[in-house]
LOMAR-722587 format. One record per atom (N, C-alpha, C): residue in three letters; x negated, y, z. Coordinates in pm, whole numbers, plus 50000, padded with zeros to 5 digits. Atoms other than C-alpha are relative to their C-alpha. Layout:
BEGIN
ALAXYZ...
//
This chain:
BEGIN
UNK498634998350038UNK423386025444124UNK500534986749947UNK499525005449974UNK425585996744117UNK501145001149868UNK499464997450144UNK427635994243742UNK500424989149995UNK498785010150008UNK430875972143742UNK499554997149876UNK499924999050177UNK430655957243401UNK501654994649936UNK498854997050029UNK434545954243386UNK500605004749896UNK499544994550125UNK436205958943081UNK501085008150011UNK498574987749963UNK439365984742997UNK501174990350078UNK498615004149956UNK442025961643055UNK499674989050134UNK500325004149870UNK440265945543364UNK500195008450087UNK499754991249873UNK440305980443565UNK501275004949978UNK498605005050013UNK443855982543413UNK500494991950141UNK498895006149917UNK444875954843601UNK499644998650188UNK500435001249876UNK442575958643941UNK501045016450039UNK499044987949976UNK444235996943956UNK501544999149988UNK498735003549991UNK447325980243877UNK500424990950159UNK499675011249899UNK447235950944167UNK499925013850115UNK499984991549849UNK446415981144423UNK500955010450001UNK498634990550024UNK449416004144313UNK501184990050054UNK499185011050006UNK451265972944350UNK500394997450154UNK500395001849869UNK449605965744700UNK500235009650078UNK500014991449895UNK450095998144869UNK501675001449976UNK499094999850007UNK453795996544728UNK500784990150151UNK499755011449922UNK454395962044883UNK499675004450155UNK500334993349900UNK452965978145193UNK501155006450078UNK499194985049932UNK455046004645253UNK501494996149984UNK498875007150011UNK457885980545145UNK501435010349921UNK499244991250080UNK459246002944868UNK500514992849873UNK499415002350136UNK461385992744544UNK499215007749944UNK500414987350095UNK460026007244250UNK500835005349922UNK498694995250056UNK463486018144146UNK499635015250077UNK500264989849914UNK462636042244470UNK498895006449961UNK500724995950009UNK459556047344399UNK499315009549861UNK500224993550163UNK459536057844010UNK501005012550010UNK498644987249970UNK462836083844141UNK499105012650085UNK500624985749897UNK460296102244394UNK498855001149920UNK500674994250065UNK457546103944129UNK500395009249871UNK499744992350104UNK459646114843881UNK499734993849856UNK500785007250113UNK458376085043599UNK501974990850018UNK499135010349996UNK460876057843451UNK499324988850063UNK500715017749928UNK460496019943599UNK499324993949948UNK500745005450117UNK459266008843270UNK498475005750054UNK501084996249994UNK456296031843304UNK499194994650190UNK500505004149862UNK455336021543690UNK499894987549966UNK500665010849991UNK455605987743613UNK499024992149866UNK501185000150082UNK453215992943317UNK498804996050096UNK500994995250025UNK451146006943519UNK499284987150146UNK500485009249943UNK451225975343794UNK499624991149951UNK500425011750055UNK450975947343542UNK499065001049956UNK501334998250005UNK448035961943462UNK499495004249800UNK500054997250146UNK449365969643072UNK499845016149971UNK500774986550049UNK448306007143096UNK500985011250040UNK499354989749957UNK449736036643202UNK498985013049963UNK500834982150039UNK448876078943142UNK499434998450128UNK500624988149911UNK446486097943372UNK501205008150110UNK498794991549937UNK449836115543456UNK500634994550081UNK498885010549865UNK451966086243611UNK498934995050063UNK500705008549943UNK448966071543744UNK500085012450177UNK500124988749879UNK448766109543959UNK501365002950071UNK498644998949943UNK452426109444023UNK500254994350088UNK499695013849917UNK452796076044179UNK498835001650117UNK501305001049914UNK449336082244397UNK500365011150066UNK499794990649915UNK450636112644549UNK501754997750047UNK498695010549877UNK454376093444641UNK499254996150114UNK500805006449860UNK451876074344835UNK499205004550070UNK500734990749914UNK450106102844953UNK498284994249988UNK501495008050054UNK446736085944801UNK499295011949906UNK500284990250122UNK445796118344591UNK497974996450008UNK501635003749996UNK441856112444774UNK499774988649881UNK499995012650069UNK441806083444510UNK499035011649871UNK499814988150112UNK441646114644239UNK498545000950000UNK500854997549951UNK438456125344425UNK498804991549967UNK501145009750009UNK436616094144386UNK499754999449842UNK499375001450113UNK437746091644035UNK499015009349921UNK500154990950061UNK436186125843966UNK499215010650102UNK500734988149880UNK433566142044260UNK499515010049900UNK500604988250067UNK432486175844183UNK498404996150020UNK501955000850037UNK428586176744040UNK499615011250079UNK500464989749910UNK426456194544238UNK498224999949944UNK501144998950042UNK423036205344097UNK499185007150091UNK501144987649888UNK420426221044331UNK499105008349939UNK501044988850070UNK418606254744243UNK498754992449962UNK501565011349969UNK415156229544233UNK500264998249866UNK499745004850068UNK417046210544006UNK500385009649852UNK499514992850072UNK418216234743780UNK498625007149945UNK501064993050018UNK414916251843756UNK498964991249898UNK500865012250111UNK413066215543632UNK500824994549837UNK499095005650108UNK416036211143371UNK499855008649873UNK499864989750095UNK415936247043225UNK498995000649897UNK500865000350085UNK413856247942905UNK499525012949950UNK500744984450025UNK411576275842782UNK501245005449896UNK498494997250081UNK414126300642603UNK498965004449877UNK500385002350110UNK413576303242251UNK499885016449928UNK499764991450085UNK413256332241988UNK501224997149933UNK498795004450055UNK416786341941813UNK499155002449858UNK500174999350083UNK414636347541534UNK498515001749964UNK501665002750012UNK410936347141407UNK499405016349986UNK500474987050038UNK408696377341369UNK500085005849825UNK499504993650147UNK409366402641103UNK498555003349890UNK500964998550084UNK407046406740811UNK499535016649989UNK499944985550002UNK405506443240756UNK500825003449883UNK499354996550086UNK407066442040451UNK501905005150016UNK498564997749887UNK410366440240639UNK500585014050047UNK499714989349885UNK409816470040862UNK500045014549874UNK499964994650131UNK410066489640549UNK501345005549993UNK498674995950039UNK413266516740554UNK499985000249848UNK499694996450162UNK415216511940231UNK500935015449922UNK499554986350060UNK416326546840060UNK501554995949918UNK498675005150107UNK420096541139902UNK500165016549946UNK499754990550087UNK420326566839613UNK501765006950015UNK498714989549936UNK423186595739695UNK500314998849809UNK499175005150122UNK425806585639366UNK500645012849957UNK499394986750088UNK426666624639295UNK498485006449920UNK501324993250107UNK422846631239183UNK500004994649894UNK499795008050123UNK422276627338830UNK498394992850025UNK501225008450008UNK419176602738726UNK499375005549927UNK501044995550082UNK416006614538623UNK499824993749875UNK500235009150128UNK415496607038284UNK498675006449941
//
């Protein structure tokens, strides 16, 4: 496995240059393009200069461009195999320890209309 060592505001601005790049592409304003996601301009061109943007405009603007697979990579579903699941599971435990004999012992609660032996 293969581990960018990229800091926050480095994949900031690489996720910014390719929002940027598929804009330039498609030869869109981002006046246009912040109107069909539904974000202000401010926030889009946060989120190109690479000074940060939500989760939210980042999914807005990626499905203008019909890029939602992006999401996917972002976030594959885990997949565990029965095998796997079987070597992971740990012996199951007691919810509680064994009882003493003293324990198993019914307690008698005195009926409060008898009087007391005296």
């Amino acid at each position: 496995m293969v581990i960018d060592s990229c800091t926050t505001p480095e994949w900031q601005q690489k996720i910014g240059s390719q929002v940027r790049s598929i804009r330039l592409l498609r030869n869109m304003e981002q006046t246009a393009v912040a109107a069909q996601a539904g974000i202000s301009v401010t926030a889009l061109k946060n989120l190109e200069s690479g000074k940060g943007a939500t989760i939210k405009t980042l999914i807005k603007i990626l499905r203008v461009y019909g890029r939602e697979n992006w999401l996917n990579t972002l976030a594959p579903p885990i997949i565990i195999s029965p095998l796997q699941m079987l070597t992971l599971k740990s012996k199951r435990q007691r919810a509680r320890g064994k009882r003493s004999e003293a324990a198993n012992i019914p307690v008698v609660e005195k009926n409060q209309s008898e009087p007391e032996a005296t």
